[in-house]
Structure formats: C-alpha cells, structure tokens
C-alpha positions in Angstrom: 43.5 203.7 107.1 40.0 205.6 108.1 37.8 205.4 111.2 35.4 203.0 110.9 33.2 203.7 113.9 29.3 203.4 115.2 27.5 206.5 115.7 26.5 206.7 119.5 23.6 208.3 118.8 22.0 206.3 115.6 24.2 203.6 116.4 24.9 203.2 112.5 28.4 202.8 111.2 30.5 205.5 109.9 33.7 206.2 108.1 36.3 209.1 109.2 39.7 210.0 107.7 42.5 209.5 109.7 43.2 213.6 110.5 39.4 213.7 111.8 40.4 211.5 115.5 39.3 213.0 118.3 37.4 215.7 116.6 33.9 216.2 116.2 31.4 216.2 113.6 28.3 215.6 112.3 26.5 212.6 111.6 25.3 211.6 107.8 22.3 209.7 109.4 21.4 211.8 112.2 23.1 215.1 112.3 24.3 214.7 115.4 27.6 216.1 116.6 30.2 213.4 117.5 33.2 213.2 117.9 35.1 210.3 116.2 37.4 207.8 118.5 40.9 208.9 118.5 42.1 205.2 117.1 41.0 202.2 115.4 38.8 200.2 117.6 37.3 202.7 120.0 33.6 203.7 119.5 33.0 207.6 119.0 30.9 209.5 121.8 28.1 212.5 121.2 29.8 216.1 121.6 29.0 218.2 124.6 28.9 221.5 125.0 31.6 222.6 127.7 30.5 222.2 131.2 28.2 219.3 130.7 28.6 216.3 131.9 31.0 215.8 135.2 31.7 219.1 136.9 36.1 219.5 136.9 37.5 220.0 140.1 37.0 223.4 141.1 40.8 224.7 140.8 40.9 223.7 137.2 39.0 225.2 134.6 37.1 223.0 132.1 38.3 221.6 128.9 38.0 223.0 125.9 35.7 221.3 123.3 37.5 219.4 120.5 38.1 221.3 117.7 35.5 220.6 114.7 36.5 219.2 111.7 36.3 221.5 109.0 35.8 218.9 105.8 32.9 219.8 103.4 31.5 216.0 103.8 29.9 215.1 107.5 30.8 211.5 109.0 29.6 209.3 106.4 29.1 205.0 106.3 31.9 203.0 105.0 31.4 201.9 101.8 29.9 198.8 100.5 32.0 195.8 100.2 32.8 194.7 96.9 30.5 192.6 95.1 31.8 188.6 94.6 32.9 188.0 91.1 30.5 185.3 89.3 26.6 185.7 89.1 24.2 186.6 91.4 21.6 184.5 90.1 22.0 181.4 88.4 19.4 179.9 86.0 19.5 175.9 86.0 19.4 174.6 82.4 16.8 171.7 81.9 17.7 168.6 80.7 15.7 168.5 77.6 17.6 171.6 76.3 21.4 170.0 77.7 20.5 166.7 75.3 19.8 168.7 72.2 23.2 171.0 72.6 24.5 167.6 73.5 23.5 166.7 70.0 24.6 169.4 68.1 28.0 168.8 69.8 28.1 165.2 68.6 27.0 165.7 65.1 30.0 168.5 64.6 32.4 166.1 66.1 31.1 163.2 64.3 31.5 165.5 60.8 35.6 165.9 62.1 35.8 162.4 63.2 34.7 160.1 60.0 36.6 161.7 57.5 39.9 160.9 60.3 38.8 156.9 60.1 39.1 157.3 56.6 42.8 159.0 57.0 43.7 156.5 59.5 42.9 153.2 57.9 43.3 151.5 54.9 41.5 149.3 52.8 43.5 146.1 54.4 43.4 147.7 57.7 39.5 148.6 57.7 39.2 144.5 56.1 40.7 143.1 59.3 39.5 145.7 61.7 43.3 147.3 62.6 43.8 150.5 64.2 40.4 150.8 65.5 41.5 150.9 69.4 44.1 153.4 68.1 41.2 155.3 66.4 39.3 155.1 69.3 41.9 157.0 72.2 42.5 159.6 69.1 38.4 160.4 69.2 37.9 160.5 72.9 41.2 162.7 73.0 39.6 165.1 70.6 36.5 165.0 72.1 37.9 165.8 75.7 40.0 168.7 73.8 37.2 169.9 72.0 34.4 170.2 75.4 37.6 170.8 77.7 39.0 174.1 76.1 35.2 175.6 75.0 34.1 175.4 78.2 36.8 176.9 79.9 37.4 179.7 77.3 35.8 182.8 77.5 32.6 181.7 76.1 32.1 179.1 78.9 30.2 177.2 75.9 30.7 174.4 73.2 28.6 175.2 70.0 25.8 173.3 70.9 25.4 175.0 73.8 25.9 178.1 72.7 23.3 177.2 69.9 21.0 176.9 72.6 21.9 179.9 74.8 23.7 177.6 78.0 27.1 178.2 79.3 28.8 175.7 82.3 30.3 177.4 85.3 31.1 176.3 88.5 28.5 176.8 91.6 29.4 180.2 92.7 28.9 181.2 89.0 32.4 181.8 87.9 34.2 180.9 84.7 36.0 177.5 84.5 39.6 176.6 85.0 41.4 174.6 82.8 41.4 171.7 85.1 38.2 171.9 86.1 36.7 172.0 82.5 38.8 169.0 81.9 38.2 166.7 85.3 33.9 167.8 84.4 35.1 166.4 80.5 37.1 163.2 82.5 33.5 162.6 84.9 31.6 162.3 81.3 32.9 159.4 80.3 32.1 157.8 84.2 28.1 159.1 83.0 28.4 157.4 79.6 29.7 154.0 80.8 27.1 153.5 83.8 24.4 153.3 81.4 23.2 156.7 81.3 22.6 156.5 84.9 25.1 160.0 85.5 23.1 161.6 82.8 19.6 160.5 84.5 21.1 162.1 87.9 20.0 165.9 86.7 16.1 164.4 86.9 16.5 164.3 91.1 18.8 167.3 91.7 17.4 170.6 92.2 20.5 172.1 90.5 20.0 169.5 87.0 23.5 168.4 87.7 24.7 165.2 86.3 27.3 162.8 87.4 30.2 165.0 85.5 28.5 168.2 86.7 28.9 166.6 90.2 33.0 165.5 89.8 33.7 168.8 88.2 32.2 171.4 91.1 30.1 172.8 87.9 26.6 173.9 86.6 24.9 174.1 83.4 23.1 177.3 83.4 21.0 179.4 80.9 22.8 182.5 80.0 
C-alpha cells in the first residue's frame, strides 16, 4: 500500500511507494527534498544536509543522510478518487413534455389492449358486461410490465419517452432496479386515483417529481 503523506514544505499531499520510507526525495509541487515517513500515518519532514539541525553529542559522529530514492518519478499526489457512477448533472424534464410521452405510451398500449377485449369476450359476454373486472387486472398487469421493465432496461425509457428524448433514473442519476422501476409503476396508480393530484405535484417541486416519482426514489430527466 503507498505512502500517502503531506509535504512539509508545500503542505500538499503526496503518494510514495512502499520501498521509498524513510528516504528522501523531491517534491512534485515544490521541489523540495523530503524524506517520506517510514509508515503509514506519519507525516514526512524536509531533508537536511548533515550537521544541521541539533548538534550530536560530541563522542559520536553524526548520521548519515538517508539514502535518496533513485526512481525516475519525484514524490507525486495520490491520485484522484474515482468518479461516482450515475450523472453529474441532471436535466429535469418538464411536465408538458412527460404528458405528451405519457400519451404516446397510452395510445401504443391502447393499440395492444382493444384487440385483447375482443379475444377475451364474446358476444354474450360483452351483452351482459362479463369478464370486464378480469379484463381489467390483465390491462393494468400489462401496463405495469410494459413501464416496469422499459424503464429499468438499459434504455431507462418507454417509447414515448424515448420519442421525446427523457429517460427515469433515480436521484443520484443511476439506472433503475427492477424493484424500483416497478414500486415508481405501483405509486402511478396512487397519482391516477387521487384525481390527478400526484401528477399536479411536479408543478411545486423543483425536481418535476410527481407522486410515483416521489414513492419510487426516481427522476424524469432529459437525456
């Protein structure tokens, strides 16, 4: 594991190998000659020439300056830490341009959805209005599929917003789990049936996010 050390004399930080403790070297910054701490944890000091600094006692003869260490590169600064996966900057969609991918997305369901009434029922059925609440759970299950596994695939998208350049991730700009793509698809149903009211919420947020955007941990954002 290297030396990660400041420099006493530019007080930046610096990055060592291992064989370079307790020898000395210069300084990316400031060209000073150091010498790096002999172990994690302890802070490097500036090199001396011999016989500066606190005079030995006289019967012993003063120490020898630590040898130098002989790699091309000086002391340099750790490196950067890696950058958090996700966006750096995230573009909140409007809510005019969310409605109109919303309708895209409806009319494609709707074009898979009333040729399966058809399927389902027949005549004498569709006469006495059977199998419509059975009709109904089959739709909502396809239409919780259909938003569920688009937006948690890798084009973070359903058609209509993909038509409209948006994607939905969650608020440190990361792709969508399964679950969470599905509990945002779950809260949608909450914003339909309190009349529109979880849609209306994106109006007083500074992030446009609706009731659904709010349960899931998610953000509609422009790609």
């Amino acid at each position: 594991m290297p030396l990660v050390f400041p420099c006493p004399a530019c007080d930046r930080m610096l990055e060592a190998p291992d064989a370079a403790a307790g020898r000395s070297g210069a300084c990316k910054f400031c060209q000073a000659r150091i010498i790096a701490p002999a172990a994690a944890g302890q802070p490097g000091r500036v090199a001396e020439p011999a016989g500066v600094g606190a005079a030995p006692p006289p019967s012993s003869a003063p120490p020898p300056p630590p040898p130098p260490w002989t790699a091309d590169d000086p002391f340099r600064p750790p490196p950067a830490p890696a950058p958090t996966p996700g966006r750096a900057y995230l573009d909140y969609a409007d809510l005019w341009r969310r409605f109109w991918a919303h309708v895209i997305d409806n009319i494609l369901l709707a074009a898979v959805l009333i040729p399966l009434v058809f399927a389902m029922q027949s005549p004498s059925d569709a006469a006495v209005g059977r199998g419509s609440n059975m009709f109904l759970l089959v739709a909502m299950g396809i239409e919780w599929a259909y938003y569920t596994l688009m937006e948690c695939s890798p084009y973070q998208a359903t058609l209509g917003k993909m038509a409209l350049g948006l994607m939905v991730v969650d608020t440190q700009g990361q792709r969508l789990s399964f679950w969470r793509a599905g509990a945002r698809e779950a809260g949608k149903w909450v914003s339909q049936y309190t009349c529109l009211i979880g849609y209306l919420m994106a109006m007083f947020n500074d992030k446009s996010q609706t009731l659904h955007d709010l349960i899931g941990g998610t953000v509609v954002v422009e790609r």
